[in-house]
C-alpha positions as CSV (number, residue, x, y, z in Angstrom):
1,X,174.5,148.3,59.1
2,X,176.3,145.7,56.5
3,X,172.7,145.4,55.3
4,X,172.8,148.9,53.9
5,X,176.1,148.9,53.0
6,X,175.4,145.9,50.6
7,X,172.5,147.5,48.9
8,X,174.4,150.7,48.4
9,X,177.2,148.8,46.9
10,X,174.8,146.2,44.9
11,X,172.6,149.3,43.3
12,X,174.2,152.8,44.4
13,X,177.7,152.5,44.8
14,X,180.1,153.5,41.5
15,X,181.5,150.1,42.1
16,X,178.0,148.3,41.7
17,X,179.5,146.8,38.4
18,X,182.3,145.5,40.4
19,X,180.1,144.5,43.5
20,X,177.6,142.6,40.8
21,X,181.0,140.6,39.6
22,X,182.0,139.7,42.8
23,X,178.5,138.9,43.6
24,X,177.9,136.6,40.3
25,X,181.4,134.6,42.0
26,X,181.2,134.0,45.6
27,X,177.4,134.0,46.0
28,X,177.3,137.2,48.4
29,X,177.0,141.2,48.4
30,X,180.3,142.4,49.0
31,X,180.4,144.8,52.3
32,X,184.1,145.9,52.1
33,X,184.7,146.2,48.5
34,X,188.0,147.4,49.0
35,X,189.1,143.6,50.0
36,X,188.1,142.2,46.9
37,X,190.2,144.8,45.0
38,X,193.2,143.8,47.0
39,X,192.8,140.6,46.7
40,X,192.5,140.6,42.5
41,X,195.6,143.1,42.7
42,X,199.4,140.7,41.9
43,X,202.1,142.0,44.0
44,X,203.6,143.1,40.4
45,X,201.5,146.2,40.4
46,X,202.2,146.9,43.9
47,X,205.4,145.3,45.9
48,X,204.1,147.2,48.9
49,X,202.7,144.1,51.6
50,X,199.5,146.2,51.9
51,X,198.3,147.0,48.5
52,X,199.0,142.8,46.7
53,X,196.8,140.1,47.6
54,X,199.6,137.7,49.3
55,X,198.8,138.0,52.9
56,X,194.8,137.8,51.7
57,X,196.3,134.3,49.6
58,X,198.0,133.0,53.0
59,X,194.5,133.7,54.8
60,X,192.8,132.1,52.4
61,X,194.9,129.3,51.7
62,X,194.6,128.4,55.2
63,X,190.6,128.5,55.0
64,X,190.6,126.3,51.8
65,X,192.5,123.7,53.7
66,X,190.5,123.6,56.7
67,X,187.1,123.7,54.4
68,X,188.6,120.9,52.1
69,X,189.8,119.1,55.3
70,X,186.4,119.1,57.3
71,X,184.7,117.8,54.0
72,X,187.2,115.1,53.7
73,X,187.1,114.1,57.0
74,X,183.2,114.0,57.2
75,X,182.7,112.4,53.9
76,X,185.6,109.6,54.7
77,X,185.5,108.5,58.7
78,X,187.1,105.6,58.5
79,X,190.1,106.4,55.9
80,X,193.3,107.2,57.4
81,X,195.1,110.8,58.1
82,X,197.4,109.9,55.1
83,X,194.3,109.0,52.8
84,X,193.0,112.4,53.7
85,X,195.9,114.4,53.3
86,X,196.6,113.0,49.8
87,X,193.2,113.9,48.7
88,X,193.1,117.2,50.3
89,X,196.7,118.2,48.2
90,X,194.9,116.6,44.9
91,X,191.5,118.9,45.5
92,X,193.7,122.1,46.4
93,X,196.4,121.4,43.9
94,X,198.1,124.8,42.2
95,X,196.4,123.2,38.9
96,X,193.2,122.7,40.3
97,X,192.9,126.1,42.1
98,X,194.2,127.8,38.4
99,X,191.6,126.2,36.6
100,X,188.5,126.8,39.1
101,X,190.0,130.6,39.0
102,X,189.6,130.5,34.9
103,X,186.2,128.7,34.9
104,X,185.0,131.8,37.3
105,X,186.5,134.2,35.3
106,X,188.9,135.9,37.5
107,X,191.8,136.3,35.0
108,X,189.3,139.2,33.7
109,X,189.1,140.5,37.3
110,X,193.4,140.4,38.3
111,X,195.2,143.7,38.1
112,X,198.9,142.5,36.9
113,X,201.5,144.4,35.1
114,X,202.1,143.1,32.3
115,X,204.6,141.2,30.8
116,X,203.8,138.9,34.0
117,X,203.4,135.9,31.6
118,X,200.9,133.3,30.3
119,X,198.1,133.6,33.2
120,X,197.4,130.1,32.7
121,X,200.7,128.5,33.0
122,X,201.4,130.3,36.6
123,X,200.3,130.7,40.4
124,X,198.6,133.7,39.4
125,X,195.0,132.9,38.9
126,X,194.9,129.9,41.9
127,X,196.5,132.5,44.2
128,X,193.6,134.8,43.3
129,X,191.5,132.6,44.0
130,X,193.3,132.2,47.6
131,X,192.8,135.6,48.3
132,X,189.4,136.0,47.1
133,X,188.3,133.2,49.6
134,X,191.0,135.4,52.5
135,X,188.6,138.2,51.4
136,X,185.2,136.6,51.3
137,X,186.7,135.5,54.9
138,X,187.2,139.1,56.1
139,X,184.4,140.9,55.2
140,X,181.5,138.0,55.7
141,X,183.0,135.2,58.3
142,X,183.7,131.7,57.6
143,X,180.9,130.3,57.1
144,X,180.0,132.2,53.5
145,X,183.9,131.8,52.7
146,X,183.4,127.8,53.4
147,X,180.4,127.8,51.6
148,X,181.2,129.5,48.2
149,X,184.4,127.4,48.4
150,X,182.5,124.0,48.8
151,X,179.7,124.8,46.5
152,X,182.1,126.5,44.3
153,X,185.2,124.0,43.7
154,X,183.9,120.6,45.4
C-alpha cells in the first residue's frame, strides 16, 4: 500500500512539488505528507500542541541522539562514556543542527510568522531539522530516519 501512496504523492498528488522537496532532503518518498508539513510548521503559526512541530522535534531529538550515540560508540570502543558524550553534544550541538538545516535548505521549507527573528541566529532551523528526522521516523521507521541522519549530517 505505502508503495502506491508514494508514487501518487511523487507524480500525482498536488503536493508532488512538496513530496519532490522532501524527497531531494531525506533520501525517501514521503508516505504521510501531512508529517512533514507539521514538522516545517513553528509553534508561532500555530500554539495549538497538534498543528507545531515540537512534539515531532522531542521525537526526533531523541532519534538523533541514539543514531549519533550508536555511531560513536561503534566507531570509538575503547573511549570512555564521558569521551562519547562530549562528542555526541559537539556533533548535535544547536549550531551544528542550524547549519546542517541551512545547507539542506529548510529555512525555504519552515512556515513561521513573521517577525520571529534572524532564522540563523535561533533554534528555529536545528529544531526543524529535529522534527523532520521525528517525521521521517513516523511515516518510514528508524532505520531510513537513522540513515538520512548519518549520511546526511555525519
Amino acid at each position: 500500500m505505502s508503495f502506491y501512496r508514494k508514487l501518487y504523492n511523487l507524480y500525482f498528488s498536488d503536493e508532488k512539488g512538496f513530496v519532490r522537496r522532501i524527497r531531494s532532503i531525506t533520501g525517501f518518498t514521503p508516505v504521510n505528507t501531512s508529517l512533514y508539513h507539521l514538522a516545517l510548521q513553528h509553534s508561532s503559526v500555530h500554539n495549538s500542541v497538534h498543528m507545531n512541530n515540537e512534539r515531532l522535534e522531542l521525537l526526533g531529538d531523541s532519534v538523533i541522539d541514539l543514531v549519533i550515540t550508536d555511531h560513536l560508540f561503534k566507531k570509538y570502543p575503547f573511549k570512555t562514556e564521558g569521551f562519547l558524550t562530549e562528542m555526541r553534544s559537539k556533533v548535535v550541538s544547536r549550531d551544528q543542527l542550524n547549519r546542517v538545516a541551512l545547507k539542506l535548505g529548510l529555512e525555504e521549507l519552515i512556515r513561521v510568522r513573521k517577525g520571529v527573528g534572524d532564522l540563523m541566529n535561533s533554534s528555529v532551523l536545528g529544531n526543524a531539522l529535529e522534527a523532520l528526522t521525528g517525521a521521517l521516523y513516523l511515516d518510514q521507521g528508524y532505520h531510513p530516519a537513522a540513515h538520512f541522519f548519518r549520511h546526511r549530517i555525519l
